[in-house]
N, CA, C and O of each residue as an XYZ file, in Angstrom:
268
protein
N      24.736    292.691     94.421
C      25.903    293.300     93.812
C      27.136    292.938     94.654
O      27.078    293.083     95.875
N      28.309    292.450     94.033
C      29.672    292.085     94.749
C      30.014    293.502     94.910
O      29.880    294.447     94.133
N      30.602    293.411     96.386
C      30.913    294.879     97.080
C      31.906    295.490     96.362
O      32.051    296.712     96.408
N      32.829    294.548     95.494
C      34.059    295.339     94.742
C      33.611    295.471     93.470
O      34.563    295.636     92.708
N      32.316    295.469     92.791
C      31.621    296.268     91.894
C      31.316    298.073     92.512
O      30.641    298.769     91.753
N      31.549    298.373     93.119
C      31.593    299.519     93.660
C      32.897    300.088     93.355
O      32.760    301.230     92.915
N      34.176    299.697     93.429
C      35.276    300.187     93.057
C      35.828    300.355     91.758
O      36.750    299.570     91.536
N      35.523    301.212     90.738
C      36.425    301.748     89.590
C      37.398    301.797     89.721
O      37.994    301.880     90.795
N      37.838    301.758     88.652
C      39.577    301.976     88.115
C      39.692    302.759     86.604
O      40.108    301.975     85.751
N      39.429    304.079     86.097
C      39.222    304.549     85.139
C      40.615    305.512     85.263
O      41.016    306.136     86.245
N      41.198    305.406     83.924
C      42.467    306.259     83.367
C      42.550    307.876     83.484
O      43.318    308.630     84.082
N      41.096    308.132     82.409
C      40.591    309.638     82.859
C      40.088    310.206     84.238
O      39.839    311.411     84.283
N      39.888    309.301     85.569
C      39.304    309.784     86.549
C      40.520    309.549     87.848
O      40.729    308.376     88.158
N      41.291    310.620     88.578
C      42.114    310.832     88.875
C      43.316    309.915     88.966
O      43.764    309.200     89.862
N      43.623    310.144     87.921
C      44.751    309.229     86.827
C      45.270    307.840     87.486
O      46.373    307.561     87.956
N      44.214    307.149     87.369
C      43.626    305.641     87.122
C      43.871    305.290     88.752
O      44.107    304.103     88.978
N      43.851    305.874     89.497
C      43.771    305.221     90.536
C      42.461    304.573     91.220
O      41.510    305.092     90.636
N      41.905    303.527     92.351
C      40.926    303.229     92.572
C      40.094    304.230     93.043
O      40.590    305.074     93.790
N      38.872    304.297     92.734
C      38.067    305.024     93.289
C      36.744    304.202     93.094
O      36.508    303.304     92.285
N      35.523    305.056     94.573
C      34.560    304.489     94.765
C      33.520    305.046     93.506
O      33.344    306.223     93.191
N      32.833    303.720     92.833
C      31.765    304.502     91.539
C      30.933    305.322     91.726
O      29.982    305.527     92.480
N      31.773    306.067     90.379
C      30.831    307.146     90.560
C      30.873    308.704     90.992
O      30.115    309.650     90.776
N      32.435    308.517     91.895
C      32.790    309.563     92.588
C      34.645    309.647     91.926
O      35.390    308.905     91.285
N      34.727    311.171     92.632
C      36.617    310.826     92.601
C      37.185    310.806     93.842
O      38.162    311.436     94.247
N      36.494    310.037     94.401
C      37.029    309.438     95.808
C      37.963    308.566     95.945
O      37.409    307.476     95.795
N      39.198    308.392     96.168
C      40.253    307.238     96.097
C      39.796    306.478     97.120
O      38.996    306.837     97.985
N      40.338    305.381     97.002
C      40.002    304.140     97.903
C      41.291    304.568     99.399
O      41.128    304.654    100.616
N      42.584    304.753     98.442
C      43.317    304.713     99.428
C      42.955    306.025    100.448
O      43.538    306.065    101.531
N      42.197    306.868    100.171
C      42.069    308.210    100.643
C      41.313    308.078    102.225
O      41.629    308.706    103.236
N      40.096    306.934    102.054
C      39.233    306.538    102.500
C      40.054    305.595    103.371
O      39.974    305.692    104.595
N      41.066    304.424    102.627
C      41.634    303.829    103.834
C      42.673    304.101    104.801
O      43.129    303.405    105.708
N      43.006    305.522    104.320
C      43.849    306.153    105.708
C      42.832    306.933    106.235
O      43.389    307.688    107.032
N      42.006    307.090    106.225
C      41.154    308.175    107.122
C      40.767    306.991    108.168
O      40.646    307.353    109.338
N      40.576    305.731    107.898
C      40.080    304.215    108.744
C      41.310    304.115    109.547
O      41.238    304.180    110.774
N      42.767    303.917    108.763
C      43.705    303.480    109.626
C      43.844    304.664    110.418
O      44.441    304.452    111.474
N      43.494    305.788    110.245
C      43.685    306.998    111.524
C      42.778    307.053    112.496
O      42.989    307.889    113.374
N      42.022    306.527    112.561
C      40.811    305.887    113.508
C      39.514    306.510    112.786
O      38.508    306.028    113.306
N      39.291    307.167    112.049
C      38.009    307.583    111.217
C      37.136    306.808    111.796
O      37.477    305.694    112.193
N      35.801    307.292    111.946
C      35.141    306.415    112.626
C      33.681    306.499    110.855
O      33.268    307.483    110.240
N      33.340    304.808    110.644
C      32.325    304.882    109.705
C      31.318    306.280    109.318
O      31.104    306.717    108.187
N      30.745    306.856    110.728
C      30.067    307.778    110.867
C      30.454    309.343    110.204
O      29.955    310.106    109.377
N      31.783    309.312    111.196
C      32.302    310.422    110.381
C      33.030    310.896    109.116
O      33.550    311.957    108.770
N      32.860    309.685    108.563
C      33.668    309.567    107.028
C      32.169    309.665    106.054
O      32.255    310.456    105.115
N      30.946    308.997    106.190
C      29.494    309.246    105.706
C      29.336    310.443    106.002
O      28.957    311.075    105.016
N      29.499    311.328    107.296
C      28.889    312.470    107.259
C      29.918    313.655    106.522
O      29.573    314.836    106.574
N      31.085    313.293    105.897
C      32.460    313.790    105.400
C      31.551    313.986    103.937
O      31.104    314.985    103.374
N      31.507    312.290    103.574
C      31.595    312.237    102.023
C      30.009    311.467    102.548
O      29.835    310.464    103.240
N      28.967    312.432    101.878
C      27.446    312.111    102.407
C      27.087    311.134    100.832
O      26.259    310.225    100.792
N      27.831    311.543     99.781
C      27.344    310.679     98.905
C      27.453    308.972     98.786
O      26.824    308.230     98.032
N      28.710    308.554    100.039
C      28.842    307.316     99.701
C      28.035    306.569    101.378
O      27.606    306.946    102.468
N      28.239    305.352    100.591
C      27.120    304.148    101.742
C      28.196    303.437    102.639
O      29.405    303.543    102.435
N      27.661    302.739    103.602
C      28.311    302.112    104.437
C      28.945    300.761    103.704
O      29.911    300.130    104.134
N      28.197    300.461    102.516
C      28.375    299.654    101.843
C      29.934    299.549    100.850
O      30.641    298.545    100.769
N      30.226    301.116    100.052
C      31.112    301.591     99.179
C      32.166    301.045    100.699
O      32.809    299.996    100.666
N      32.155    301.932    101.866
C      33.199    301.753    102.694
C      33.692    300.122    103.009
O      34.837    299.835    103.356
N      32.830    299.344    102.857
C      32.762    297.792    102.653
C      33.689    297.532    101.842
O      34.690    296.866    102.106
N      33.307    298.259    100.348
C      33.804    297.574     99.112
C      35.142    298.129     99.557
O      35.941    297.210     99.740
N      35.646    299.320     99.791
C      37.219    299.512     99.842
C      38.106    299.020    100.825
O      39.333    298.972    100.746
N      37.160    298.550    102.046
C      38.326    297.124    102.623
C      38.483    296.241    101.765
O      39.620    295.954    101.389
N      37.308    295.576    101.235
C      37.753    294.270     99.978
C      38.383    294.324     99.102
O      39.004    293.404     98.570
N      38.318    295.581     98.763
C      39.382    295.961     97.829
C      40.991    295.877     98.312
O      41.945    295.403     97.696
N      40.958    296.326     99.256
C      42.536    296.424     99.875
C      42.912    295.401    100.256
O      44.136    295.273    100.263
N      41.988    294.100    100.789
C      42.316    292.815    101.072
C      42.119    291.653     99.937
O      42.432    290.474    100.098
N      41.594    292.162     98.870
C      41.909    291.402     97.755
C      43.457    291.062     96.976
O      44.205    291.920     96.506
N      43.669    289.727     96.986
C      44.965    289.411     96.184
C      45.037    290.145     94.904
O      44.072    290.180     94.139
N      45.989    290.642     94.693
C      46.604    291.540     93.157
C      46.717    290.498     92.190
O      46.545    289.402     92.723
N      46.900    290.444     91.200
C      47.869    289.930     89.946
C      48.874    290.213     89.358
O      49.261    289.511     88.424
């Protein structure tokens, strides 16, 4: 599975912003808790439903070129 198959973008699910599938977790939510020094560990034991993997997909996400 490509790691940014993990990231939704749905209208009805907190009004269309990215989030990890499945959840209403924003991406950006997740990438300031990283830029504040969040450490992997304590963001899994935060939000126990997502993988080390989802946290993967929302760097790629943020370092992916737009259109």
């Amino acid at each position: 599975m490509d790691l940014l198959e993990r990231i939704e973008i749905r209208k009805e699910v907190m009004g269309g912003k990215a989030c990890v599938r499945g959840t209403r977790i924003a991406v950006h939510t997740l990438l300031n808790f990283m830029a504040a020094g969040d450490t992997e560990e304590s963001l899994l034991e935060a939000y126990p439903q997502l993988t080390v993997e989802d946290l993967k997909a929302c760097l790629q996400y943020a370092a992916a070129p737009r259109k």
